[in-house]
C-alpha positions in Angstrom: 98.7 -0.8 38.2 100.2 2.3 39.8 97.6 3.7 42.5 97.2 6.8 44.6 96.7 5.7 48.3 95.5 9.0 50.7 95.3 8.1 53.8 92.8 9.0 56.2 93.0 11.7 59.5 95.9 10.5 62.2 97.5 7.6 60.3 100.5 7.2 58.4 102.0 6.0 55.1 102.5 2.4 54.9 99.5 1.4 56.8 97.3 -2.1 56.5 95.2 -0.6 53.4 98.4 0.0 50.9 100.7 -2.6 51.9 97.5 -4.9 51.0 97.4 -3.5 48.3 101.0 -3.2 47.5 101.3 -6.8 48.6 98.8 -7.5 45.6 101.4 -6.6 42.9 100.4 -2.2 42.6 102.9 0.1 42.6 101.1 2.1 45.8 102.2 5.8 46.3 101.2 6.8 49.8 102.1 10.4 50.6 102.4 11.6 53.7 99.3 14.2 54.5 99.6 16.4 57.2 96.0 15.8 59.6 96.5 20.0 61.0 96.5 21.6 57.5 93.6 20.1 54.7 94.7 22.8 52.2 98.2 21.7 52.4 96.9 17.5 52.3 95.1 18.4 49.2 98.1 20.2 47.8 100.9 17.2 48.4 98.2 14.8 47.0 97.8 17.1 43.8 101.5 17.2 43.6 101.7 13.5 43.8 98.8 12.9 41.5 100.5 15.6 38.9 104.1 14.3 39.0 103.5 10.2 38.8 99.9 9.8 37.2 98.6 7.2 38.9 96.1 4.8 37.3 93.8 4.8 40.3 93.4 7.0 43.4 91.9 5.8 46.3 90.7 7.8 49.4 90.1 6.3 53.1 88.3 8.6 55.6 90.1 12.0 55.5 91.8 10.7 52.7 88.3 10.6 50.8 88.1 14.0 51.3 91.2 14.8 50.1 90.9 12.8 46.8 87.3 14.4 46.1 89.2 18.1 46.6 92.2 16.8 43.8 91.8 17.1 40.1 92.3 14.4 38.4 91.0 12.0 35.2 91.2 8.7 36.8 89.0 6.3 38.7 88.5 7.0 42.0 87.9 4.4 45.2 86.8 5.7 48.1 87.1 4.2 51.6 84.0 5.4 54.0 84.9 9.1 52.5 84.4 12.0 55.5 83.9 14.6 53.3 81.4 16.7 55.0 84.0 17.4 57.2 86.8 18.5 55.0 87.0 20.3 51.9 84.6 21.9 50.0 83.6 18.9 47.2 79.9 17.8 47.6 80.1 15.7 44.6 82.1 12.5 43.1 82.6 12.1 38.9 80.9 8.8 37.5 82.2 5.8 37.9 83.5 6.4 41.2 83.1 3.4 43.8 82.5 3.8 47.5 82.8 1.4 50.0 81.7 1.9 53.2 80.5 0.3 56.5 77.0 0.6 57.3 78.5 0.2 60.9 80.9 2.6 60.5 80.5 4.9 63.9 82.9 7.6 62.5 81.5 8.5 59.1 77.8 7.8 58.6 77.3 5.5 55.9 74.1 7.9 55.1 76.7 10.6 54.4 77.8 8.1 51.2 73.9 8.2 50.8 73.9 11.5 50.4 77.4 11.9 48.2 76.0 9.6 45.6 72.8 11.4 45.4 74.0 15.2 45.1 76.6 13.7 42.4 73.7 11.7 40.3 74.8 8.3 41.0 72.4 5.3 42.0 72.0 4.9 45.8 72.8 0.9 45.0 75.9 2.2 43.8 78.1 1.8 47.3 79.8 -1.4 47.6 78.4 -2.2 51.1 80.8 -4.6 53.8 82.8 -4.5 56.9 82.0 -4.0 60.7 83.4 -0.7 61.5 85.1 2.6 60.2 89.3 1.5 59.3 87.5 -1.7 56.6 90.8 -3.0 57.5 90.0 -6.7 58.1 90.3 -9.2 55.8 87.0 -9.5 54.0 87.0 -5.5 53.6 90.6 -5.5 52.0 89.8 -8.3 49.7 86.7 -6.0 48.7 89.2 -2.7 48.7 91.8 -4.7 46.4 88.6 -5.9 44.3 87.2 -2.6 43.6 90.4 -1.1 42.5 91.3 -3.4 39.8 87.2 -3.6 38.9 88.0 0.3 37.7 90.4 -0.6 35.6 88.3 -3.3 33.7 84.6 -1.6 33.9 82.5 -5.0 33.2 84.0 -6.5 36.6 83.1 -2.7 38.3 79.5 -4.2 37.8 80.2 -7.5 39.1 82.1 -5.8 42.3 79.4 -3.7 43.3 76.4 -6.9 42.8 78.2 -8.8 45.2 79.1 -6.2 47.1 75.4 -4.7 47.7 74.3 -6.9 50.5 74.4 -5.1 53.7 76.1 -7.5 57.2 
């Protein structure tokens, strides 16, 4: 599956997140987005999004932001998404999974509350894990890689988000 990594505010292409997930057999495209200019972020991922037509696109942190800002017809996956303070999307399309920390201490996880209420999806609907913010240790990649390739295939999408709704 050919995916859409954004990365979130100060870090790089090729982090933890999409080599985990490039390790996992996708084809990952992970842009470069520039953390001084959100306009221009939004506009390379557009450009990315436009010229390869990813299957999936998935948005940690900043990165969130940025994916929620991009149009596109595809599944998104969103990573602890900070988009009350980027960008001017409030809402997410339906199917759309977020995954977020209810530890997180950079992105309140009732900010994800909140996204999935103002865009008419079930508060249950977050897939729940990790200690902190990054979700970069190994239980929260294994839930990352498992809720991208639950888009693709919507009947595990339910069976990702059931085991995923218990809070730690």
């Amino acid at each position: 599956m050919k995916l859409l990594f954004l990365h979130g505010w100060q870090s790089t292409p090729g982090g933890v997140k999409p080599t985990y997930l490039k390790d996992h057999g996708h084809e990952v495209l992970n842009p470069a987005l520039p953390d001084d200019d959100f306009d221009e972020a939004v506009r390379i991922a557009q450009a990315e999004y436009d010229c390869h037509h990813p299957d999936v696109l998935v948005g940690s942190s900043r990165g969130g932001a940025v994916a929620m800002n991009v149009e596109i017809d595809v599944p998104l996956v969103l990573l602890c998404p900070a988009w009350k303070r980027w960008g001017t999307a409030t809402t997410v399309k339906p199917g759309t999974i977020i995954l977020h920390s209810q530890a997180d201490d950079v992105v309140p996880f009732a900010d994800s509350q909140e996204l999935l209420r103002n865009s008419s999806l079930p508060e249950s609907a977050p897939v729940v894990f990790g200690h902190e913010h990054r979700l970069a240790d190994p239980e929260s990649l294994a839930k990352m890689l498992e809720a991208v390739e639950a888009v693709e295939n919507p009947a595990a999408r339910s069976t990702c988000a059931q085991r995923g709704s218990s809070a730690q």
